[in-house]
C-alpha positions in Angstrom: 111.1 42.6 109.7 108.3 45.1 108.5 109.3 48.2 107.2 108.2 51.1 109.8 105.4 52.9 108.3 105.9 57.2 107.4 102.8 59.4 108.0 102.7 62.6 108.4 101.4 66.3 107.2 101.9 68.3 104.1 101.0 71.6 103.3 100.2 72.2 99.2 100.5 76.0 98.7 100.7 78.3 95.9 99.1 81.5 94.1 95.4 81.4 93.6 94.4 79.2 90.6 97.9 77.2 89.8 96.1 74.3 90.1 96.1 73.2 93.5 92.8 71.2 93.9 93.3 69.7 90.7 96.7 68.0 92.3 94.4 66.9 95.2 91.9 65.6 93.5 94.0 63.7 91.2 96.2 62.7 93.7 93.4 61.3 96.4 91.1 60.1 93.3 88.1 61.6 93.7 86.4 64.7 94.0 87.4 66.8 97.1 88.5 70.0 96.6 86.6 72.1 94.3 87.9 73.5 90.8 87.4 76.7 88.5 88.9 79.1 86.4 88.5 81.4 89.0 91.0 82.4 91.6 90.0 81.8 95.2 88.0 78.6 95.2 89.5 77.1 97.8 88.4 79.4 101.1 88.9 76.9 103.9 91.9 74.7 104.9 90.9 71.3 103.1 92.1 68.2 104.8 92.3 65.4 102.8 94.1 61.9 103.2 96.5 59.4 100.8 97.2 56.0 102.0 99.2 53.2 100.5 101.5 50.4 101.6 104.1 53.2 102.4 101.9 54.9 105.0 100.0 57.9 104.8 99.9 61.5 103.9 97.6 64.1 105.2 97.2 67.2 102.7 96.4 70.7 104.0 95.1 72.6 100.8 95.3 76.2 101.7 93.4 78.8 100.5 95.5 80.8 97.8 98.8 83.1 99.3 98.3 86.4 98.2 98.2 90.1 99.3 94.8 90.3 101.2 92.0 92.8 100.3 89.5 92.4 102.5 88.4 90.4 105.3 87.7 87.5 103.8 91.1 87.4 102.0 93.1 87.5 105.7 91.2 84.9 106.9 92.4 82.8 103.9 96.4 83.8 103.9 96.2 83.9 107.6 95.2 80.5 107.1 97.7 79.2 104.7 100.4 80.8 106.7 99.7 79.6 110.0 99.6 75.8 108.0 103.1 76.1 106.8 104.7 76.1 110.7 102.3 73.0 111.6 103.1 70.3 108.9 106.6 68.2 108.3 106.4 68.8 104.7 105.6 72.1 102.5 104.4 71.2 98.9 104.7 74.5 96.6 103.1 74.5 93.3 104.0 77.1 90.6 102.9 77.3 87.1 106.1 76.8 84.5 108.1 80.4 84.0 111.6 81.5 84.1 110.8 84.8 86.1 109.6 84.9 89.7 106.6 87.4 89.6 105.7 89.9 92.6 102.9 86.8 94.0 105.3 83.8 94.1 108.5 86.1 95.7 105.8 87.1 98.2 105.3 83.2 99.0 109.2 82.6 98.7 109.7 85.5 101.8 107.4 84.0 103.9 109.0 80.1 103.1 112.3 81.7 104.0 110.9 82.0 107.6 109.7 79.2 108.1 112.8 75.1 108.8 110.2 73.1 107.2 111.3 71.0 104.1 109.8 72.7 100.8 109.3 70.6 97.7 108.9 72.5 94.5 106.7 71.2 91.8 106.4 72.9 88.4 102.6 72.5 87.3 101.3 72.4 83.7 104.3 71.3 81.9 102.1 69.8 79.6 101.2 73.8 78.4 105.2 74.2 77.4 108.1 72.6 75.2 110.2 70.0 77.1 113.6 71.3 76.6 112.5 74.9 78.3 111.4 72.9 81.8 115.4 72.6 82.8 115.6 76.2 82.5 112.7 76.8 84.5 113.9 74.1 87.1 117.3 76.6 86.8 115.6 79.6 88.0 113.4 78.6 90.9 117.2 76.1 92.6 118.9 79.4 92.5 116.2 81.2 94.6 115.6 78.8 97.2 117.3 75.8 99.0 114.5 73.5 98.3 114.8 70.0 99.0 113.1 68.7 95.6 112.2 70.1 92.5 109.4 67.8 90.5 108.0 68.7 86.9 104.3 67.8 86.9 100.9 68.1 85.0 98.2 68.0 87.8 95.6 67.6 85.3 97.5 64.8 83.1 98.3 62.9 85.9 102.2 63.3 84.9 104.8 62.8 87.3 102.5 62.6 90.4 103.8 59.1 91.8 107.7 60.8 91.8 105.8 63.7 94.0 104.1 61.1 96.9 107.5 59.1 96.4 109.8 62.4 97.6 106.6 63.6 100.0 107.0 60.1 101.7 111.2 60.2 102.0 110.1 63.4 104.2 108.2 62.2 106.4 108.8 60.8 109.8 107.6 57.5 110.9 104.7 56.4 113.3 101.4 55.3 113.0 98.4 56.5 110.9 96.4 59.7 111.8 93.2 58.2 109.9 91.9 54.9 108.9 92.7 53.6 105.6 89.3 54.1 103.8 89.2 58.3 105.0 90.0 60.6 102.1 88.5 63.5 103.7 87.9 65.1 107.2 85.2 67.7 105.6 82.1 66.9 107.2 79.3 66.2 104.4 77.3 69.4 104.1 80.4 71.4 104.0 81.4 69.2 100.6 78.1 69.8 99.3 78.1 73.6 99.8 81.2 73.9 97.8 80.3 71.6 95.2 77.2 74.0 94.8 79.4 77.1 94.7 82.2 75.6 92.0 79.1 75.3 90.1 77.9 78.6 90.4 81.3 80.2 89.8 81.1 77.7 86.4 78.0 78.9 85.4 78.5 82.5 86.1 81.8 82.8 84.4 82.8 86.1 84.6 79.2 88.1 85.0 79.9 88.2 89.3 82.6 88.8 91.5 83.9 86.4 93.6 81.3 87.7 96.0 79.1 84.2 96.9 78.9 81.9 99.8 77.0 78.7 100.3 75.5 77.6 102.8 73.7 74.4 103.3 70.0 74.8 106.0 69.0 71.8 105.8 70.3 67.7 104.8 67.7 65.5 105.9 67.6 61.7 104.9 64.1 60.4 104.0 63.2 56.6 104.7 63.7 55.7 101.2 67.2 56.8 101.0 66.4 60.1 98.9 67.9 63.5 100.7 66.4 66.5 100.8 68.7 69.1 100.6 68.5 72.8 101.4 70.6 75.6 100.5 71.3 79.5 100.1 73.6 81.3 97.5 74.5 84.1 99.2 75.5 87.9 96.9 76.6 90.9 98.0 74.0 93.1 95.6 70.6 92.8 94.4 72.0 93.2 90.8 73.8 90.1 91.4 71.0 88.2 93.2 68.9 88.8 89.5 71.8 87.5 87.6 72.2 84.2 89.9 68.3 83.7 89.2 68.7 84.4 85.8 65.4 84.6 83.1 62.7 82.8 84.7 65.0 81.1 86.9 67.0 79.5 84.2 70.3 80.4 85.3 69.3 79.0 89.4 68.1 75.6 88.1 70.9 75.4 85.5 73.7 75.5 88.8 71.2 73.6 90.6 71.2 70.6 88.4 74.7 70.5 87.6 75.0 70.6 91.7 72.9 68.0 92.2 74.5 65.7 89.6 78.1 65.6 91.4 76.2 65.5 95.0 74.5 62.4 94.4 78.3 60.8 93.1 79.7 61.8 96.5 76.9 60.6 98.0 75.7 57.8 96.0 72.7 58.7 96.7 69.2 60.3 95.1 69.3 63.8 96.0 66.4 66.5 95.9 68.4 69.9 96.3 66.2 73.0 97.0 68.3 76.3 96.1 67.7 80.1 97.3 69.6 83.3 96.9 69.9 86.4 99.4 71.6 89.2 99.3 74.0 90.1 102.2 75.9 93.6 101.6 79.3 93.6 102.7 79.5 90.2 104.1 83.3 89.4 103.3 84.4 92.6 105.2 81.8 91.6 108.3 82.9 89.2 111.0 79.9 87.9 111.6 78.9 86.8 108.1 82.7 85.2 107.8 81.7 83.1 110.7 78.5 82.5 109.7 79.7 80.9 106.7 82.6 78.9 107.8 85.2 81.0 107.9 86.6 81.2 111.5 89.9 82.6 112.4 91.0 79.9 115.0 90.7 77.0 111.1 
C-alpha cells in the first residue's frame, strides 16, 4: 500500500537579517527570496513550494518580527503575525547565542500565544566552535516547549535535510496544494522588482536608508523572445535620488546590469531592462504609496 502523502504549511520567522531567505533559497534551489546585508529585505509574505516523494511543503517567508517604526514596518509584523495562526508548522530561525536578546523574547511572547508546533533551528553554526552549539541548544529548551531543536548553516547547506525531515513528521496528510514543478506563487514582475531592489541595496551598501521600492511599469515580450522591461526605483529624498543615479549615471547602470543578469536566469530569457528613479517623500508612512507598491494590509 502507498504511503499517504503529508503536505501542508510552514511559517519561517525570525529577526530581520538571520538568514531567512538564504534557508529558502537553499532549501527550494533557486533563487526566490531576495538576500542582503541589510535588515528588511523581505517586505511581502513570500510563498514558495518543496516537493519530494514525501509530499510537499509550502513556506511562508515573513517579513522580519520586530518592534514597528513606521507604516511600512506594521504592515510587515502584522504580516508575519497574522502567518503564524494560519500554517500547521512554525519554523523559527535564530542566529547561535546563549542569551535571548530584547528582539527574539519579543518573537518568543508572541509564539507563546499562538498551539501551533514551533521548530527551532540555530543558523550559522558554521560562524562558532562545535562544542559551544549544546549550550546554545540549552538555553533556547529551557525558554520554550518547542517541538525540535535543529543546528543549521543556511548558507553551507548543513543540516537542512534533518530540517524538511522534522517539518514533514509535522505535517498532516492529504493531497498537494501545487503541482510538482511550482516553486513559487510570486507572479513574475513582482520577482523581478525585488531582484532589482536586492541589487540596489547591494550596490548602495550603506550610503541610503532602507527607504526604496520597486516597481516594475511595464514587461512586454517582443516576437523574438527578448523582454522589454520597465521599472522605477523609488527614494524618499532628492539627495538620495542623486546617489541612486550616481556620476554620470554610473551607479544606475551598475544596479541595472547586475539586475538584469539574475532576471534573465529566472527567466531564461534576453532581457532589455530600462531603469528610472523618483522621489516620493514620505511614502512608507503613506497608505497610498504602501499600496501602491505591493504592500496591502489584507497579504
Amino acid at each position: 500500500m502507498e504511503r499517504q502523502k503529508k503536505s501542508g504549511f510552514v511559517a519561517l520567522i525570525g529577526r530581520p537579517n538571520v538568514g531567512k531567505s538564504t534557508l529558502m533559497n537553499h532549501l527550494i534551489g533557486q533563487k526566490i527570496a531576495i538576500t542582503s546585508d541589510k535588515p528588511q529585505t523581505t517586505r511581502n509574505r513570500i510563498q514558495t513550494v518543496y516537493t519530494d516523494d514525501r509530499g510537499q511543503i509550502v513556506f511562508l517567508d515573513t517579513p522580519g518580527i520586530h518592534k514597528a517604526k513606521n507604516k511600512l514596518g506594521e504592515y510587515m509584523v502584522g504580516a508575519a503575525e497574522r502567518t503564524l495562526k494560519e500554517v500547521d508548522v512554525i519554523l523559527w530561525l535564530v542566529e547561535p547565542s546563549s542569551y535571548i536578546g530584547a528582539g527574539e523574547q519579543h518573537i518568543l511572547d508572541i509564539l507563546k500565544q499562538v498551539k501551533t508546533p514551533v521548530v527551532l533551528a540555530i543558523n550559522k553554526i558554521d560562524t562558532v566552535e562545535k562544542e559551544k552549539v549544546l549550550a546554545y541548544i540549552d538555553t533556547y529548551r529551557k525558554a520554550y516547549p518547542f517541538s525540535e531543536i535543529i543546528p543549521v548553516s543556511a548558507l553551507k547547506g548543513a543540516n537542512l535535510d534533518t530540517v524538511l525531515e522534522v517539518l514533514m513528521k509535522y505535517l498532516p496528510c492529504g493531497p498537494l496544494y501545487y503541482d510538482e514543478e511550482t516553486v513559487t506563487d510570486q507572479p513574475m514582475r513582482q520577482i523581478a522588482a525585488e531582484i532589482i531592489r536586492e541589487k540596489a541595496l547591494r550596490c548602495l551598501k550603506d550610503e541610503i536608508p532602507h527607504g526604496i521600492a520597486v516597481t516594475i511599469e511595464s514587461m512586454k515580450e517582443r516576437q523574438n523572445g527578448l523582454y522589454d522591461i520597465e521599472a522605477e526605483i523609488v527614494c524618499e529624498r532628492d539627495s538620495h535620488k542623486g546617489i541612486i543615479i550616481g556620476k554620470g549615471g554610473a551607479m544606475l547602470k551598475k544596479i541595472g546590469s547586475s539586475a538584469r543578469y539574475d532576471i534573465e536566469k529566472m527567466m531564461d530569457a534576453r532581457v532589455n531592462l530600462k531603469l528610472w528613479v523618483k522621489v516620493r517623500k514620505e511614502w512608507r508612512d503613506n497608505d497610498l504609496y504602501l499600496k501602491n507598491y505591493g504592500y496591502h494590509k489584507d497579504m
